[in-house]
C-alpha positions as CSV (number, residue, x, y, z in Angstrom):
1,X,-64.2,-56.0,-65.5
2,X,-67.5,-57.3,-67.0
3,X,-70.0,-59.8,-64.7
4,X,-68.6,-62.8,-66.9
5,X,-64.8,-61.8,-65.9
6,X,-65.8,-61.9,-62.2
7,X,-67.6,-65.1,-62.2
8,X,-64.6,-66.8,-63.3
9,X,-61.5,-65.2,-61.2
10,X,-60.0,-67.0,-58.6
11,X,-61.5,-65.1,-56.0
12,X,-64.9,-66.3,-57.0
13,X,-65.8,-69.6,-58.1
14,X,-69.4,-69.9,-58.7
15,X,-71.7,-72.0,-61.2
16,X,-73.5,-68.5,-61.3
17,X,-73.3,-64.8,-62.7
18,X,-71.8,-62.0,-60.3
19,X,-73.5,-59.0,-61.2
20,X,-71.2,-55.8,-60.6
21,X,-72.0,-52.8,-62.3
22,X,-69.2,-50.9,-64.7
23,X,-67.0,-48.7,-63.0
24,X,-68.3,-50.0,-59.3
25,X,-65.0,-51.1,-57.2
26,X,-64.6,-54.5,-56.6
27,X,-66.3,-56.0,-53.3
28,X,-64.2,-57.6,-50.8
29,X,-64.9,-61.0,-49.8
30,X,-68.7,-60.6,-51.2
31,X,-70.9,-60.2,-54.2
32,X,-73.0,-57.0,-54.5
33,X,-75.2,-59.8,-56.9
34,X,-75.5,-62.9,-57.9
35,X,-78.0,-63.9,-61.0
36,X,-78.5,-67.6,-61.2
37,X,-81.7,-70.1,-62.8
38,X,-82.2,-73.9,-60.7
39,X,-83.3,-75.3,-58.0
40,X,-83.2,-72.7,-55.2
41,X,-82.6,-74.2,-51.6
42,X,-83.2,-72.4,-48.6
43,X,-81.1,-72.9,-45.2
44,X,-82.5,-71.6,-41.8
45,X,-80.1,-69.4,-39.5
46,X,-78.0,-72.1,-38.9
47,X,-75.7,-71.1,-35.5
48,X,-72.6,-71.6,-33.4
49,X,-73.6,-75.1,-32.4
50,X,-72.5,-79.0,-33.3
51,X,-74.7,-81.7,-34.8
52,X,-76.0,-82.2,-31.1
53,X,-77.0,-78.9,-30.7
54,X,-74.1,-77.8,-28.2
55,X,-71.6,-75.4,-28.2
56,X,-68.2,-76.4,-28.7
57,X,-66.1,-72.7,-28.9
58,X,-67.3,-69.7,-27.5
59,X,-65.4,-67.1,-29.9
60,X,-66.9,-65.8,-32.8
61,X,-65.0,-67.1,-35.5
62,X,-65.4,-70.6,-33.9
63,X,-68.8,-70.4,-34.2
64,X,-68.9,-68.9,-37.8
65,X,-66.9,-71.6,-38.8
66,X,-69.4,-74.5,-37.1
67,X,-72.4,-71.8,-38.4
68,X,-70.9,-72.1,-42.0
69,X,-70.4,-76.0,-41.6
70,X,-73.5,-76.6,-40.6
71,X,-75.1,-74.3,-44.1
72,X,-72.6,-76.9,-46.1
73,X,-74.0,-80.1,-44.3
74,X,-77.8,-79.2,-44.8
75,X,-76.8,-78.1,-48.6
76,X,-75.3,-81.4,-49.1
77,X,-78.5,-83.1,-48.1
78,X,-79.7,-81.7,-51.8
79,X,-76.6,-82.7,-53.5
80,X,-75.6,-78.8,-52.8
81,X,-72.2,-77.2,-52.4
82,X,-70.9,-74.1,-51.1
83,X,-70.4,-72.7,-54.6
84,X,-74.4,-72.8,-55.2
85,X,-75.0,-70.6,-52.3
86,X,-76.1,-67.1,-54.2
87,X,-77.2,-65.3,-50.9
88,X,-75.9,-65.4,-47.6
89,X,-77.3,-63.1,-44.5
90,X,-75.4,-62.8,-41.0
91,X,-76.6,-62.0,-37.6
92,X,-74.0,-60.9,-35.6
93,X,-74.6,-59.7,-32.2
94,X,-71.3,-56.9,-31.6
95,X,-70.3,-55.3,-35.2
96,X,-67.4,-54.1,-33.4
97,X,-66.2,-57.6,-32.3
98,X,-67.5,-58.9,-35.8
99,X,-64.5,-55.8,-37.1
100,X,-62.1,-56.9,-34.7
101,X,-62.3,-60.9,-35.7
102,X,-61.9,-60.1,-39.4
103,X,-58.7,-61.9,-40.2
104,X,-59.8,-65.2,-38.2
105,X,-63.2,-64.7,-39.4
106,X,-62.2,-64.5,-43.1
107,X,-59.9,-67.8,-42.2
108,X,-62.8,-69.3,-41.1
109,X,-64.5,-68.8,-43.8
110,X,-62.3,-69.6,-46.4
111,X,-61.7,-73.0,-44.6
112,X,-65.2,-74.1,-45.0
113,X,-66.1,-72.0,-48.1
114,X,-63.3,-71.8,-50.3
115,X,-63.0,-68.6,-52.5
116,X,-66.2,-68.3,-52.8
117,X,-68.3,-65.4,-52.2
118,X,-71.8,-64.7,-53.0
119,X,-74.0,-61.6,-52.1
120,X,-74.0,-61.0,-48.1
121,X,-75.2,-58.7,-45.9
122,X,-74.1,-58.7,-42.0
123,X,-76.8,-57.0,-39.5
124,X,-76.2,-56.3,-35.6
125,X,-78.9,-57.7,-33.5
126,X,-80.0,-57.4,-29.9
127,X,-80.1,-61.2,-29.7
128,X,-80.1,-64.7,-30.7
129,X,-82.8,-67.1,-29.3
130,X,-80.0,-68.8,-28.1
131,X,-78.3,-67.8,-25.4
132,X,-74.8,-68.5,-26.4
133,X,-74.8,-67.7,-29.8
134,X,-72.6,-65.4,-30.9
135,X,-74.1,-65.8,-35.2
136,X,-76.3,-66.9,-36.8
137,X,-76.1,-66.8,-40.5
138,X,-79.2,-68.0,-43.1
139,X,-78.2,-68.9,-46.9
140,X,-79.8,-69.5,-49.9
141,X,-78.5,-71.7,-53.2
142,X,-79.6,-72.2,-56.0
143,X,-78.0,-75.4,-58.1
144,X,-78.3,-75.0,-61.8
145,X,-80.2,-77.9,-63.8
C-alpha cells in the first residue's frame, strides 16, 4: 500500500500525505508520518478540563475526550479542523490505565476526531501541573493553502 493509498482509506482522512514505508505493517489508530506544506498551527497541552477551566469527569477517557475537544475548539479559531492536525503528543500519567481504557479511549476519540489519525506518540509522566488531570495532549496542524 503506497503513502497515496493510505491517505485516502477510510481509516484516514487527511488533506495530507501519510508516509509509511513499503513492507512496514499498518499502524493502528496512528500515522508513523505525516508530510504536509501550509499554515502550521500549534495547540498547547490542552487537558481534562471545560471552557471554565474545571473538571467535569474524573476518568481518563472523559477527559481525553474534553482534552481532544478543546484541540478542535482552539483549531477552529484558525478556520482548522481535526483533519489538519499532522502531529499529536499525549501525556498520560498511568500507561497501564491508558492500556486498560483502550476501547472507551478509542470511542472517545473517534467521537471528537473522526477516522482520523495523524502521527502520535503517548509518554507516561510523573505529573501534570494540574492536580486532577489525568492527560494532557499537545497537537499540531497544518492547513494547506
Amino acid at each position: 500500500m503506497t503513502s497515496k493509498d493510505l491517505s485516502e482509506t477510510a481509516f484516514s482522512i487527511t488533506p495530507h500525505r501519510i508516509l509509511q514505508p513499503a513492507g512496514w505493517a499498518p499502524p493502528i489508530g496512528y500515522a508513523n508520518g505525516v508530510e504536509a506544506q501550509g499554515r502550521t498551527l500549534f495547540v498547547g497541552g490542552q487537558i481534562g478540563w471545560n471552557a471554565q477551566c474545571k473538571f467535569e469527569v474524573h476518568e481518563l477517557a472523559g477527559q481525553v475526550r474534553q482534552a481532544l475537544q478543546n484541540i478542535v475548539a482552539i483549531l477552529a479559531e484558525a478556520g482548522a479542523r481535526p483533519e489538519h492536525i499532522t502531529n499529536l503528543t499525549w501525556y498520560v500519567l498511568d500507561r497501564k490505565a491508558y492500556s486498560a481504557s483502550l476501547k472507551e479511549i478509542g470511542a472517545a476519540y473517534r467521537l471528537v476526531m473522526g477516522r482520523h489519525f495523524p502521527a502520535m506518540a503517548v509518554v507516561e509522566v510523573s505529573g501534570l501541573i494540574e492536580d486532577e488531570a489525568l492527560v494532557e495532549i499537545q497537537a499540531t496542524a497544518v492547513v494547506p493553502e
